[in-house]
VOZA-662751 format. One record per residue (C-alpha): x negated, y, z negated; residue number from 1. Coordinates in steps of 0.25 Angstrom, whole numbers. Layout:
BEGIN
<rec px="X" py="Y" pz="Z" num="NUM"/>
...
END
This chain:
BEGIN
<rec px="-1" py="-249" pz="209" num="1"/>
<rec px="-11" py="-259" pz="203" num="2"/>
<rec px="-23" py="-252" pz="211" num="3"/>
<rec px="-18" py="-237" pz="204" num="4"/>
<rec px="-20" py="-243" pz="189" num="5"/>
<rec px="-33" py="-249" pz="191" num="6"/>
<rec px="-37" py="-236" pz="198" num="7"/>
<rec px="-31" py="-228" pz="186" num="8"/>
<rec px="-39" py="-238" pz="176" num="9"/>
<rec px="-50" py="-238" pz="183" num="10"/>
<rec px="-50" py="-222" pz="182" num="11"/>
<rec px="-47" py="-223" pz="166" num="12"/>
<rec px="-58" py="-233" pz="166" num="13"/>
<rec px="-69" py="-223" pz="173" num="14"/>
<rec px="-65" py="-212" pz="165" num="15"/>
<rec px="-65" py="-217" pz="152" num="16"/>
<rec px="-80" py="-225" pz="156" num="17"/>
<rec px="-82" py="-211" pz="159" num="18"/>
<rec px="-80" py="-205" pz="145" num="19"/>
<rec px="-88" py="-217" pz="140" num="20"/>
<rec px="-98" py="-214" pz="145" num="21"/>
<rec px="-99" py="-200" pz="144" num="22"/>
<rec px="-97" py="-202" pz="129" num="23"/>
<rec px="-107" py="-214" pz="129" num="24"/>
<rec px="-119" py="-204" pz="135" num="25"/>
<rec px="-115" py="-193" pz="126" num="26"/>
<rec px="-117" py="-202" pz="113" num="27"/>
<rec px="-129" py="-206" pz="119" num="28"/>
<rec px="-134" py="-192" pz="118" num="29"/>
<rec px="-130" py="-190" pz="106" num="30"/>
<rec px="-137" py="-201" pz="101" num="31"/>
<rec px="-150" py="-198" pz="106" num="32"/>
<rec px="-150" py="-184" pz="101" num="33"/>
<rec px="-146" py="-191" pz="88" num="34"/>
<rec px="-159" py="-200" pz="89" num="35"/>
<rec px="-167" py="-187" pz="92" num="36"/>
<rec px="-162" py="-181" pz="79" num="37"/>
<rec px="-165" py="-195" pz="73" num="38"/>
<rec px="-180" py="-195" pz="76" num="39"/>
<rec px="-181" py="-179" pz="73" num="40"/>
<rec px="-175" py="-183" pz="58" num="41"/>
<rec px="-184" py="-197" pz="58" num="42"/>
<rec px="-196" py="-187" pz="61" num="43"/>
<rec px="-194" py="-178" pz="50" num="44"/>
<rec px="-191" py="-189" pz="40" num="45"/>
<rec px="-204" py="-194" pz="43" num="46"/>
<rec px="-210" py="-180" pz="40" num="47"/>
<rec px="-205" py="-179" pz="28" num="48"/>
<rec px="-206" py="-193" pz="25" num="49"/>
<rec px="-223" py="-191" pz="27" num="50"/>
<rec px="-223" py="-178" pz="20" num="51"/>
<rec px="-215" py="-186" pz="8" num="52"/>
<rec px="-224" py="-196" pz="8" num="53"/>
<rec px="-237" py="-189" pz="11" num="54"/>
<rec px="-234" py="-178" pz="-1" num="55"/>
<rec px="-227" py="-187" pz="-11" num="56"/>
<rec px="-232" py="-178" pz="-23" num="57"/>
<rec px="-227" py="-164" pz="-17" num="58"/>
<rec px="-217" py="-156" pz="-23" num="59"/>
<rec px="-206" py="-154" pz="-13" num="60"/>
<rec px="-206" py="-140" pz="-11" num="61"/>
<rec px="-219" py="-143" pz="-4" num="62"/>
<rec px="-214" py="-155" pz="3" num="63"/>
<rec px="-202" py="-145" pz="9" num="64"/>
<rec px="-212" py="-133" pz="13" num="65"/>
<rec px="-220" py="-143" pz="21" num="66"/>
<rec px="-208" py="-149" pz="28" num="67"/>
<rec px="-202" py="-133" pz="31" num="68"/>
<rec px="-216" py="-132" pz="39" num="69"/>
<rec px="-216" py="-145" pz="46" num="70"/>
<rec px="-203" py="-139" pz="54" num="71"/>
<rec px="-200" py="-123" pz="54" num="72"/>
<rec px="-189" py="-121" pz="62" num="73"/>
<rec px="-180" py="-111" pz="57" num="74"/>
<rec px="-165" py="-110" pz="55" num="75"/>
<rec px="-163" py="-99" pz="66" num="76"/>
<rec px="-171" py="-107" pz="77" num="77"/>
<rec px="-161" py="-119" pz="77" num="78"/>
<rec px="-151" py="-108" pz="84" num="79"/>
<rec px="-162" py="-101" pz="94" num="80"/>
<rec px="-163" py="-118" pz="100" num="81"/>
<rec px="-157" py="-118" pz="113" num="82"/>
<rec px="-149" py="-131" pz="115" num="83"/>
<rec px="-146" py="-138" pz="127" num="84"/>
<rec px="-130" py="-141" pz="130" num="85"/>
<rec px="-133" py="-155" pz="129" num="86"/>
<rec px="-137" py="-155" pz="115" num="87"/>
<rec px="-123" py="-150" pz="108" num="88"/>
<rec px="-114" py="-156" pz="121" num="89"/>
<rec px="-104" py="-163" pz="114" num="90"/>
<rec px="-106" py="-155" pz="99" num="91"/>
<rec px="-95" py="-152" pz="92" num="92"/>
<rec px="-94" py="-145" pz="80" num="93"/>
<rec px="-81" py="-143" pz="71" num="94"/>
<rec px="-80" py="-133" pz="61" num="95"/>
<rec px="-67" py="-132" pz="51" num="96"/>
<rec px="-64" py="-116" pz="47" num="97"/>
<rec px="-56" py="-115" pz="35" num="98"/>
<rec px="-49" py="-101" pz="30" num="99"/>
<rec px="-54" py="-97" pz="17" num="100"/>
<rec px="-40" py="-88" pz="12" num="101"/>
<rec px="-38" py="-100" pz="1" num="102"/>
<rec px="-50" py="-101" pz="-8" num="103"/>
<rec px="-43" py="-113" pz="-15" num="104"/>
<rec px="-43" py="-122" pz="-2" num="105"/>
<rec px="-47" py="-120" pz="13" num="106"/>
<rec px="-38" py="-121" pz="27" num="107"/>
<rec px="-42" py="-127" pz="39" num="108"/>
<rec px="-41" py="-114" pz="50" num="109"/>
<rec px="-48" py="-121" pz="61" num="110"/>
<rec px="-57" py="-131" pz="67" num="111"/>
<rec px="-68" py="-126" pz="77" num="112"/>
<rec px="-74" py="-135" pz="87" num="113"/>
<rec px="-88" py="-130" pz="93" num="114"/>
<rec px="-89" py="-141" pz="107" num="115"/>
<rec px="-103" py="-141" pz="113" num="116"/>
<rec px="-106" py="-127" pz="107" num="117"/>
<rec px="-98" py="-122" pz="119" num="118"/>
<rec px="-83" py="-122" pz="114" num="119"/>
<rec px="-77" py="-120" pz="103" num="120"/>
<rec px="-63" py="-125" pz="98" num="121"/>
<rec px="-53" py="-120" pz="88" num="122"/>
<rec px="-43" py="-129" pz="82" num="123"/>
<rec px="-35" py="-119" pz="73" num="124"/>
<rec px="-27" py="-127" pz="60" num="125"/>
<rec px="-14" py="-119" pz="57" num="126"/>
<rec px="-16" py="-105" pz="64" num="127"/>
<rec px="-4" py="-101" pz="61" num="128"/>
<rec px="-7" py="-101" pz="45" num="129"/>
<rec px="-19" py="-94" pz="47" num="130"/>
<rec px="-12" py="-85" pz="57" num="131"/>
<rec px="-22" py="-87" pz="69" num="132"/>
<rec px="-19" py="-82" pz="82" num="133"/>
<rec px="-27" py="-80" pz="95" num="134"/>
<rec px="-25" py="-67" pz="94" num="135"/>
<rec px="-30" py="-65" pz="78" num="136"/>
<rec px="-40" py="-59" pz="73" num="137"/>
<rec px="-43" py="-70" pz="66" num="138"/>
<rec px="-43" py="-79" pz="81" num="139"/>
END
């Protein structure tokens, strides 16, 4: 009977070193990506810094037009990227929706939760007061 517990704890014991370190090697990931986007903003404080300090005695609009052309990338271009699964594994994004019916305050309808861009999960608050169904039109 002794042997069994061990074996049970020694099982718990795995399988929780396991989670460790799947945790521990996500975060380190995380924190490299996190030192790429550190050098990326380093080097463009640097660029401005230069430009600062080499144009001390021009006006800023001139300052501004010169840092647009250092880096033209436009708005639409950041959707056309392809990115790989790995960047946004483990993303989640949260997004509250309030109903608008009341101007004088807002209710909470839902809560969305987008996991790894692949699935999507809605937490309804009170779908009974808002008379939410899955077979509404409002669904």
């Amino acid at each position: 009977m002794d042997s069994y517990n061990k074996e049970k704890e020694t099982e718990k014991l795995t399988h929780i070193l396991s989670v460790v370190q799947n945790l521990y090697f996500k975060k380190k990931e995380q924190l490299e990506d996190l030192n790429l986007e550190i050098s990326d903003l380093q080097s463009v404080l640097s660029q401005i810094n230069s430009l600062i300090s080499n144009k001390s005695f021009s006006s800023a609009d001139e300052l501004y037009s010169k840092l647009q052309t250092l880096e033209k990338k436009s708005v639409d271009d950041y959707f056309k990227e392809e990115i790989s699964e790995e960047t946004f594994k483990g993303t989640n994004i949260k997004r509250k929706i309030f109903s608008n019916q009341n101007q004088k305050e807002e209710d909470l309808l839902c809560i969305l939760n987008l996991y790894d861009f692949k699935r999507v999960e809605i937490k309804f608050i009170d779908p009974e007061k808002s008379a939410i169904q899955e077979t509404s039109e409002r669904f």
